[in-house]
ROPAMI-474611 format. One record per residue (C-alpha): x, y, z. Coordinates in Angstrom, 3 decimals. Layout:
<atoms>
ATOM, X, Y, Z
...
</atoms>
This chain:
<atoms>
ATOM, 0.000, 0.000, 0.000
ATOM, 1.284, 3.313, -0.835
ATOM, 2.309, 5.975, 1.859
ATOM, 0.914, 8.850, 1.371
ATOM, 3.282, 11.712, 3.037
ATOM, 1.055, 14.187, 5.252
ATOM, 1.391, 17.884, 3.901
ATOM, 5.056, 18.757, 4.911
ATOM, 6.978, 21.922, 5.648
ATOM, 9.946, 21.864, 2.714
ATOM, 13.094, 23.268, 2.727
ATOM, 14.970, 23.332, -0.556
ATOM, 18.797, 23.757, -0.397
ATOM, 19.517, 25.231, -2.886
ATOM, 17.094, 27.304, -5.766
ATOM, 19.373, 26.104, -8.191
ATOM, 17.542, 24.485, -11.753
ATOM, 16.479, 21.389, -10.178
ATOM, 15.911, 22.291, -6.692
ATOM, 13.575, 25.068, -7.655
ATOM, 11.821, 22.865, -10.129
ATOM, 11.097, 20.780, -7.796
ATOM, 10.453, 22.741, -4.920
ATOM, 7.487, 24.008, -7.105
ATOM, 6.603, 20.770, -7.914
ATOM, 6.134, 19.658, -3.883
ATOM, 4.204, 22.770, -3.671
ATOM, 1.850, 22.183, -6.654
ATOM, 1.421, 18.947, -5.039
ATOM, 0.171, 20.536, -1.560
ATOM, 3.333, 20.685, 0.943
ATOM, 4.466, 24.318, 2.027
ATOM, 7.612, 25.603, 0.917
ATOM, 8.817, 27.380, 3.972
ATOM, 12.796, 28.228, 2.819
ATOM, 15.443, 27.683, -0.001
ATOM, 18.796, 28.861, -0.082
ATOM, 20.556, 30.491, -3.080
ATOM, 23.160, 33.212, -3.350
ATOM, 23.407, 33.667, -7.124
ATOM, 21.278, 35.857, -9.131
ATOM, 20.258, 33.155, -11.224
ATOM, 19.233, 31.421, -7.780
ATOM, 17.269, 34.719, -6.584
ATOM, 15.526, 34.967, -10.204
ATOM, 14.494, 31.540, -10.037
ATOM, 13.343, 31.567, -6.837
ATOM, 11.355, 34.620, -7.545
ATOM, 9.779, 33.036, -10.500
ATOM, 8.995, 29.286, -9.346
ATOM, 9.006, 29.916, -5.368
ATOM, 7.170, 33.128, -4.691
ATOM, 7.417, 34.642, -1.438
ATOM, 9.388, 32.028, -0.170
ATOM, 12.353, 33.323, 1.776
ATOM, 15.805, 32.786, 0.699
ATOM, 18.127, 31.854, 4.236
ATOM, 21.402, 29.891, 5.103
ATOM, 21.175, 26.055, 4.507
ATOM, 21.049, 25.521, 8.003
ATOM, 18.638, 27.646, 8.458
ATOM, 16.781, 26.066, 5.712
ATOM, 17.122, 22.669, 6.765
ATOM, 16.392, 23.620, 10.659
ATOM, 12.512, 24.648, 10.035
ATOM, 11.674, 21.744, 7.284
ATOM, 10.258, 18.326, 7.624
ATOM, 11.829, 17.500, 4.428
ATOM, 14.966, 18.808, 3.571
ATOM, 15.401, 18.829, -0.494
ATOM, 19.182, 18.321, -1.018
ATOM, 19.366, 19.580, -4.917
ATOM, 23.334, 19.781, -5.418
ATOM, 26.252, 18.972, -7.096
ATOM, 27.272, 15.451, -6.863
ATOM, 31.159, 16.404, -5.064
ATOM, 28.868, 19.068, -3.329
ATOM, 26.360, 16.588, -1.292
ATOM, 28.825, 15.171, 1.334
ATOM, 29.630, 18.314, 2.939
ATOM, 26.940, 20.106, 2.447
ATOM, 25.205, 16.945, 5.036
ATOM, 28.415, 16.930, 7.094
ATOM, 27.819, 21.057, 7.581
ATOM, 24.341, 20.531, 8.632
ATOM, 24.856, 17.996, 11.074
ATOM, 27.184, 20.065, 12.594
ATOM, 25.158, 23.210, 13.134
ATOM, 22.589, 20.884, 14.357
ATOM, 20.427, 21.257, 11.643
ATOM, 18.929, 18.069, 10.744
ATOM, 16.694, 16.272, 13.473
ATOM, 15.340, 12.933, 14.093
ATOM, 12.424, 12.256, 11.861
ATOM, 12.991, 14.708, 9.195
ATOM, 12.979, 13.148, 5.563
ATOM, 16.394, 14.228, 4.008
ATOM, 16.063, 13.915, -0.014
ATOM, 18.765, 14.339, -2.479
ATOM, 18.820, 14.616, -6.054
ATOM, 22.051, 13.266, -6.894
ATOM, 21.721, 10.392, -9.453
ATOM, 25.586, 9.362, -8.632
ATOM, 24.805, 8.908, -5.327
ATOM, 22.688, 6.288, -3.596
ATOM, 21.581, 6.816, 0.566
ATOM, 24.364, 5.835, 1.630
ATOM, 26.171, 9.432, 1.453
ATOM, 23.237, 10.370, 3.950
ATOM, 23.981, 7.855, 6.578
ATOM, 24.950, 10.636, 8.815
ATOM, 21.891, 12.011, 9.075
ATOM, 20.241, 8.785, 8.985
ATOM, 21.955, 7.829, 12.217
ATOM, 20.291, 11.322, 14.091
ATOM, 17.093, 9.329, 12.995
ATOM, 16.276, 11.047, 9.779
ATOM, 14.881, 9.210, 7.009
ATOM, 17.324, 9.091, 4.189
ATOM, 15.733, 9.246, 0.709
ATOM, 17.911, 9.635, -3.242
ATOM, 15.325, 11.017, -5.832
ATOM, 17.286, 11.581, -9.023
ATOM, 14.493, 12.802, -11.672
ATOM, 15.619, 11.748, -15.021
ATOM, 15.691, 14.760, -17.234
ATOM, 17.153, 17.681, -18.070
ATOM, 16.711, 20.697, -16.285
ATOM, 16.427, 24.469, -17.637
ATOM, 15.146, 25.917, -13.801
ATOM, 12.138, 27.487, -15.681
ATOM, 8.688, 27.079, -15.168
ATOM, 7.872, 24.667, -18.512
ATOM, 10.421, 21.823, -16.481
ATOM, 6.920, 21.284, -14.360
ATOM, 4.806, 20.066, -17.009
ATOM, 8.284, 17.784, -18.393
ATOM, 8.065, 16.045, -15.061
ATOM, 5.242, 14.529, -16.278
ATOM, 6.928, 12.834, -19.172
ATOM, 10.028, 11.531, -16.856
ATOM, 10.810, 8.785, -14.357
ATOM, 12.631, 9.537, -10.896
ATOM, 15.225, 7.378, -10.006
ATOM, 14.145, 6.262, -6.248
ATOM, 16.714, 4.702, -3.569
ATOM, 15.916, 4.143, 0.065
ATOM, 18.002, 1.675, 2.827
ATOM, 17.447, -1.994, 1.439
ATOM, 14.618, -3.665, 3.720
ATOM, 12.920, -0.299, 4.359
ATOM, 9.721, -0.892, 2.873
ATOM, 8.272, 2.508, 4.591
ATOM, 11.028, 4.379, 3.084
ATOM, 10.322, 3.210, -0.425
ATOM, 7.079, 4.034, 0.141
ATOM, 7.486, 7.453, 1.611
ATOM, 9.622, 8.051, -1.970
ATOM, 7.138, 6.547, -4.453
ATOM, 4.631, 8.614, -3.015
ATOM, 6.912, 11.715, -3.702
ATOM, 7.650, 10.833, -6.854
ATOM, 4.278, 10.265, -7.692
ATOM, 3.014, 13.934, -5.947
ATOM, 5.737, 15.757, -8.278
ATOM, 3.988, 13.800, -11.649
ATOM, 6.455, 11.612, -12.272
ATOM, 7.329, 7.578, -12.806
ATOM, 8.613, 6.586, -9.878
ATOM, 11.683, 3.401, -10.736
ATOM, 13.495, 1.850, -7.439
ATOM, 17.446, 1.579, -8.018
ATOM, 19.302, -0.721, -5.715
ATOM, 22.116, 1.012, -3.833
ATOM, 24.196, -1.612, -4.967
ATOM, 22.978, -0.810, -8.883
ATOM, 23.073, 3.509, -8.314
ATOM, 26.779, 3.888, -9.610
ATOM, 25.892, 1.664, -13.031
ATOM, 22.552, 3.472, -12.540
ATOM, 24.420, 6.815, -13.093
ATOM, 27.178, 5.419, -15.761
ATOM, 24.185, 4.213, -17.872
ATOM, 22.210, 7.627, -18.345
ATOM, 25.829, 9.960, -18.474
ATOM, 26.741, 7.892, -21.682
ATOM, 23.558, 7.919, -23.150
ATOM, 22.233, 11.689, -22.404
ATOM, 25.894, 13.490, -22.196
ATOM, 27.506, 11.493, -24.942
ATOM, 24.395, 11.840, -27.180
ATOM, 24.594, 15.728, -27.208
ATOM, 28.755, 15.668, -27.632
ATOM, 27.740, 13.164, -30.770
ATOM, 25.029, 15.396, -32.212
ATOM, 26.968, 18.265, -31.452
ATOM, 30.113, 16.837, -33.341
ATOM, 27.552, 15.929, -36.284
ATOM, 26.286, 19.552, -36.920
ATOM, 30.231, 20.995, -36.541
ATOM, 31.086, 18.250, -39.122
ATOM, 28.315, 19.490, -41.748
ATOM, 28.985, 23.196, -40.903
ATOM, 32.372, 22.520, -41.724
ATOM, 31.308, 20.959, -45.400
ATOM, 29.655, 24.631, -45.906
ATOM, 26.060, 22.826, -45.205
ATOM, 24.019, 25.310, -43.889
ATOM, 21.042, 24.537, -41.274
ATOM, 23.012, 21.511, -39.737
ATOM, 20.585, 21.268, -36.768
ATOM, 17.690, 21.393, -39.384
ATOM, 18.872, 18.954, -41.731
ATOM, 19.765, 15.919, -39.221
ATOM, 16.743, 16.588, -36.556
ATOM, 14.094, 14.079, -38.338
ATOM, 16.349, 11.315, -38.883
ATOM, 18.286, 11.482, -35.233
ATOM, 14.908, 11.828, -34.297
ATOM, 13.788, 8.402, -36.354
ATOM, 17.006, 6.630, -35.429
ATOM, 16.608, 7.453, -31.733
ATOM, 13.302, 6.065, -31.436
ATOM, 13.544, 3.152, -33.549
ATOM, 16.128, 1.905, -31.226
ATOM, 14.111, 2.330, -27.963
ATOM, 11.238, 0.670, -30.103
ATOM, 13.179, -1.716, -31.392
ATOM, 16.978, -2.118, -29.875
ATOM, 19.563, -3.899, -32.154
ATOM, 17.057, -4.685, -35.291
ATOM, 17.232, -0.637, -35.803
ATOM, 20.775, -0.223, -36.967
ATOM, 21.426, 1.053, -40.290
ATOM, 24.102, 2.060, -41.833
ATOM, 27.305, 1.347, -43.483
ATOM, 28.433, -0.532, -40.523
ATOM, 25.487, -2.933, -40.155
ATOM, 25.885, -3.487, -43.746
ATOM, 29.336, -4.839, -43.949
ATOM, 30.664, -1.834, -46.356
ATOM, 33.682, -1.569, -45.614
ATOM, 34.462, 0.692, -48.638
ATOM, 32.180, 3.466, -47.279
ATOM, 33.670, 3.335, -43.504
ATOM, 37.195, 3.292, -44.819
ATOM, 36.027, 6.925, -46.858
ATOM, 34.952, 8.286, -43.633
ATOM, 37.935, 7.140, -41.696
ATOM, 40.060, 9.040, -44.540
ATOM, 38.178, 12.327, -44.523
ATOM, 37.706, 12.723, -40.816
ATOM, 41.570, 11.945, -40.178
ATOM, 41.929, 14.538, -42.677
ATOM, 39.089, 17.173, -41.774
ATOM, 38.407, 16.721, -38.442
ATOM, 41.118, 14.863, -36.888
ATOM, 39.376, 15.072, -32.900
ATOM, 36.169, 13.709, -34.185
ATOM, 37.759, 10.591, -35.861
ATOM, 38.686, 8.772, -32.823
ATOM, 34.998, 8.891, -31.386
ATOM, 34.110, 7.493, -35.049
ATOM, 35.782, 4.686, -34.762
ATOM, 35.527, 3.577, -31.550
ATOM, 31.507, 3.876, -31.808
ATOM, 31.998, 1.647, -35.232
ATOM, 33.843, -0.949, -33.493
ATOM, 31.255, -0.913, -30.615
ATOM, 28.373, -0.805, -33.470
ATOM, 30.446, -3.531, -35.081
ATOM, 30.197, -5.902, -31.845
ATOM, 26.186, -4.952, -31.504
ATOM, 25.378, -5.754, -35.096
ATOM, 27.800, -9.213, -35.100
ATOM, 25.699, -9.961, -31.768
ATOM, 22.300, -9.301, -33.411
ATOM, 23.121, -11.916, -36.444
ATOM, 23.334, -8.531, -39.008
ATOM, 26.563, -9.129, -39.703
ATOM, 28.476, -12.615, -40.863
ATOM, 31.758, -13.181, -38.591
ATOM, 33.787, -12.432, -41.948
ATOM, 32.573, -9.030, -42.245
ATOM, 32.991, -8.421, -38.829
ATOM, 36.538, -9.117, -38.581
ATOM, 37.519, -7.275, -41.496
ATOM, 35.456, -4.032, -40.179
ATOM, 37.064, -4.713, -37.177
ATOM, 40.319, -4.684, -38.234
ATOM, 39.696, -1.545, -40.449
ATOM, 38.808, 0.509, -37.513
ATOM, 41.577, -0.817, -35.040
ATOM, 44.626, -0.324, -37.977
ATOM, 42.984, 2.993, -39.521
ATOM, 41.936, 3.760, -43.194
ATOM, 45.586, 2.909, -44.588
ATOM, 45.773, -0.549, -43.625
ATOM, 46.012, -2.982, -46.546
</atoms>
């Protein structure tokens, strides 16, 4: 059965993109927003925009007059930041302490879990712009949810949060949060270095409209393979032409040397995915193989 949390006093440390997002979000969903803390002007604009009339104080402060405290920080930022409240005497017994960290499971909050706070990771994943349309994206994402292993209440407690906000609540394993992490940085991070690299490569073949040109089919390709995984590849690569990947080899060694490592190494992985799937014959494999480990002059 689902635990519903009561209507709880927040505190948001700090107003940056996603803990003002989501500071709104708790609020839409009926808690009270009594504090964030933010130093910035971005933080104070933000604030002003998705957390109206809520006061901007110390974290300790912050964390003192909240029932939940919403940890949104940077990952290297999260252990001190609990370390500094404990020592001001911030956090309390039965306080729910939340982070947003997706590289971090509960365990970074076992401090305050030994006061007698309930320790809770929430990593929503999306990307976050700190303005008011992030809201209605919630609805569209899934928040990564870790609580101590046997706590049932716990999970509960962060379903039901989830679930408040408008998102898919999915429960990651403490054991699983690091691979958890590894998993959505290569996808989402390397994804925009990749596209970014494509458009660069066609402005520098005079193409204009890069962005333009190559939105509808990175747009088909990406979801044809969450539709349908391996059977999606295309490509010169899934087709064994080896001709046509030894041309791009050449012309990105000469044009845009940086980019051709990337190229190759994503070949060779596409390589091992398509052999794997039974699109290409062991033959073929080896030989693209061998093209992309010895370079485009190789016999």
């Amino acid at each position: 059965m689902m635990m519903r949390p009561a209507r709880l006093a927040v505190g948001v440390v700090s107003a940056g993109r996603v803990g003002s997002v989501l500071g709104a979000a708790l609020s839409r969903a009926g808690h009270n927003v009594v504090a964030a803390s933010g130093l910035s002007a971005a933080s104070v604009r933000r604030a002003d925009q998705l957390l109206p009339g809520v006061p901007l104080l110390p974290p300790d402060q912050v964390a003192s007059q909240a029932d939940l405290v919403l940890l949104a920080l940077p990952d290297d930022a999260l252990p001190g930041m609990v370390r500094g409240l404990i020592a001001t005497d911030s956090l309390k017994p039965g306080q729910i302490v939340v982070h947003t960290s997706g590289a971090h499971g509960v365990g970074v909050l076992d401090p305050a879990a030994a006061l007698g706070a309930l320790p809770l990771a929430l990593h929503p994943v999306m990307t976050f712009t700190g303005r008011s349309e992030d809201l209605e994206r919630l609805a569209a994402c899934s928040i990564g949810i870790t609580a101590a292993e046997g706590d049932e209440a716990a999970w509960n407690v962060g379903e039901a949060l989830a679930m408040e906000m408008g998102t898919e609540p999915v429960r990651v394993p403490e054991s699983s949060r690091a691979l958890y992490h590894a998993a959505l940085a290569h996808g989402a991070n390397h994804l925009m270095t990749l596209v970014a690299d494509c458009a660069d490569l066609l402005r520098e073949g005079g193409i204009a409209d890069a962005e333009r040109l190559v939105a509808p089919l990175l747009s088909a390709a990406l979801d044809n393979v969450l539709r349908h995984g391996d059977r999606a590849l295309t490509g010169p690569v899934a087709r064994g032409d080896a001709g046509t990947v030894r041309a791009h080899l050449e012309v990105l060694a000469q044009r845009a040397p940086d980019v051709a490592p990337c190229y190759a190494a994503l070949a060779k992985r596409t390589v091992a995915r398509a052999s794997q799937a039974g699109l290409l014959g062991e033959a073929t494999a080896k030989e693209l193989t061998e093209l992309l480990d010895e370079g485009p002059d190789s016999p």
